[in-house]
Structure formats: structure tokens, C-alpha cells
KOLLUM-901181 format. One record per residue: x, y, z of N, C-alpha, C in turn. Coordinates in pm, 1 decimal. Example, Ala and Ser with C-alpha at 12.3 -4.5 7.8 and 13.67 -1.06 7.14 Angstrom:
<rs>
R      nc1      nc2      nc3     cac1     cac2     cac3      cc1      cc2      cc3
R   1319.0   -569.0    780.0   1230.0   -450.0    780.0   1320.0   -330.0    780.0
R   1285.0   -225.0    708.0   1367.0   -106.0    714.0   1290.0      3.0    787.0
</rs>
This chain:
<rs>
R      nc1      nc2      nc3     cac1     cac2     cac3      cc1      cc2      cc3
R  -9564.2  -8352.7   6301.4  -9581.6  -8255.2   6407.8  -9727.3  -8258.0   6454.8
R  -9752.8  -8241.7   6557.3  -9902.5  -8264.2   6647.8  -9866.9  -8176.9   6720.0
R  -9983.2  -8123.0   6707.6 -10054.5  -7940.2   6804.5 -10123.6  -8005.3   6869.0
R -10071.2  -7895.3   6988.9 -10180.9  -7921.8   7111.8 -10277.3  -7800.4   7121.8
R -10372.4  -7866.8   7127.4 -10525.4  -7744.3   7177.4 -10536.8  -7739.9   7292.2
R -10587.6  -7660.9   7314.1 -10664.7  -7595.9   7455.4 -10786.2  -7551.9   7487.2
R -10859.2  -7571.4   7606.5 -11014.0  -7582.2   7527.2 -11035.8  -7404.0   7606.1
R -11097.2  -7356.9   7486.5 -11123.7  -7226.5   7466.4 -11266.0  -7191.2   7557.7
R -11237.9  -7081.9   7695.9 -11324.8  -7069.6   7770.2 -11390.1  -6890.4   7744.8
R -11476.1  -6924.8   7667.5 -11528.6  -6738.3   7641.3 -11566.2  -6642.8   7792.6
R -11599.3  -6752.0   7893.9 -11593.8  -6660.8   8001.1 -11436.2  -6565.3   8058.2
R -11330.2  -6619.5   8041.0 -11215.5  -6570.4   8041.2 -11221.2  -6424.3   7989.9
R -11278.0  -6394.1   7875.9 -11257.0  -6313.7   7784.9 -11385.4  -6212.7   7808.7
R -11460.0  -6233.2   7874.5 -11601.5  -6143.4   7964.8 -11590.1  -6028.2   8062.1
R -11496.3  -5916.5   8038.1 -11434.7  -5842.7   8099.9 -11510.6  -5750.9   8197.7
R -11673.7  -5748.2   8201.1 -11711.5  -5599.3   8194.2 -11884.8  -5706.3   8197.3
R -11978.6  -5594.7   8261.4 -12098.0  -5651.2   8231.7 -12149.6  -5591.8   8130.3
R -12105.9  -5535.0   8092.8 -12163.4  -5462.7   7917.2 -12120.9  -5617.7   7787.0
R -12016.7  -5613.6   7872.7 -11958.5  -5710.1   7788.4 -12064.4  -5845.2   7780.6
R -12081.9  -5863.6   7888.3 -12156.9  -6010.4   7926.6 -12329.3  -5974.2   7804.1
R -12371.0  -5816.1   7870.9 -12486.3  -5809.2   7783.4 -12482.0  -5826.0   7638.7
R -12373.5  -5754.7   7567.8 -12322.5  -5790.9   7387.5 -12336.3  -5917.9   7417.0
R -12270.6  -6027.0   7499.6 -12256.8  -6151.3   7447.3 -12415.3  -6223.2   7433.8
R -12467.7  -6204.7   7561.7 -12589.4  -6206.4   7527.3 -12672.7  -6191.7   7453.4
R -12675.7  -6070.1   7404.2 -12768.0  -5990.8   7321.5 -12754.1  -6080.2   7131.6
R -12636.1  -6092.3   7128.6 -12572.1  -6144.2   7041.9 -12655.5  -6315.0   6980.6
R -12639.9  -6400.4   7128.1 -12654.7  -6482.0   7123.5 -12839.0  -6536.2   7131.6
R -12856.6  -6434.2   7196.7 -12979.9  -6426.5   7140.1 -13087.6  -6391.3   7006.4
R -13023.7  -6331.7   6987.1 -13037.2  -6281.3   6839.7 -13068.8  -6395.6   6718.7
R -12997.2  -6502.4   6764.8 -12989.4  -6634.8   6668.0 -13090.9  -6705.5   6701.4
R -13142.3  -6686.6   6849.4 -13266.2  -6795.5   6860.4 -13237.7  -6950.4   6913.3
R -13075.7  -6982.2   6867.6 -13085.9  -7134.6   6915.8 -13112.7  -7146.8   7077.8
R -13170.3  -7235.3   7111.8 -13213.7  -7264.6   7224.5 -13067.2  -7315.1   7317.2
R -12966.1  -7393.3   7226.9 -12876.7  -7485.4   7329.8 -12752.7  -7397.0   7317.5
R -12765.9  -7288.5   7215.0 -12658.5  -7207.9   7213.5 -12691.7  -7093.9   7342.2
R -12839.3  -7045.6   7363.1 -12858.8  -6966.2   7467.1 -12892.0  -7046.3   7634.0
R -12895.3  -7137.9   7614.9 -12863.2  -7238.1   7765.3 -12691.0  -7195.3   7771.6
R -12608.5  -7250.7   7680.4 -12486.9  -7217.3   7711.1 -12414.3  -7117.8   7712.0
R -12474.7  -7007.1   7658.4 -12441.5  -6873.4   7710.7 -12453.6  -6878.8   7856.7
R -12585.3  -6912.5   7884.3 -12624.6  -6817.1   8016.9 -12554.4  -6892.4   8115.9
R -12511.4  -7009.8   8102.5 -12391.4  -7102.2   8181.2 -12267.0  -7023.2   8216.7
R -12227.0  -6973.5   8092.5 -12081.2  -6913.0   8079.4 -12067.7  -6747.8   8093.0
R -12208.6  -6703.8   8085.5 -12202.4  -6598.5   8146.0 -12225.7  -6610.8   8368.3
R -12288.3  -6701.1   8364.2 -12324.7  -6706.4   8525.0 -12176.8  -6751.0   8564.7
R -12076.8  -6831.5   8505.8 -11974.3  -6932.1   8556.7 -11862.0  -6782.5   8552.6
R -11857.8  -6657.8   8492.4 -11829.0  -6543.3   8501.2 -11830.5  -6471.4   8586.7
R -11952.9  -6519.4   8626.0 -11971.3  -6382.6   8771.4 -11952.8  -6468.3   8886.6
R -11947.8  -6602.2   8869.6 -11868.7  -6658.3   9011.3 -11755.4  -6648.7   9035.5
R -11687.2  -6579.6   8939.6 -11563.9  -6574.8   8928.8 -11533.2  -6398.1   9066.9
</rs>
């Protein structure tokens, strides 16, 4: 048997701009540099929505 994936988009799930700030806030918190480039991608690719 072989599963199929689906590629998991966290902007989907960004309901609210409070929401967007937790994710942020969050992701900042850790400091990585390429993890907070790709936040701020998937938070901006959010509000084009």
C-alpha cells in the first residue's frame, strides 16, 4: 500500500491577523534566519490571498 501526501500549506490555516502575528512571534522566537525568511513568505502569500 502507498500513501499519497500532500504538500502542507500553513498559509491555508492563517485565519485572522492575530493569527499571522502568533505565527510570527513564534517563529521568531527561534532565531533561525531561513525559517523566518519563510515565514514572512507564507505569511505575505496569505494576505494576497
Amino acid at each position: 500500500m502507498t500513501l499519497k501526501r500532500s504538500r502542507f500549506d500553513v498559509a491555508e490555516h492563517l485565519g485572522s491577523p492575530e493569527m499571522i502575528a502568533a505565527y510570527l512571534a513564534e517563529v521568531f522566537a527561534h532565531g533561525d534566519a531561513k525559517h523566518i525568511a519563510h515565514a514572512l513568505g507564507t505569511a505575505s502569500s496569505w494576505k494576497a490571498r
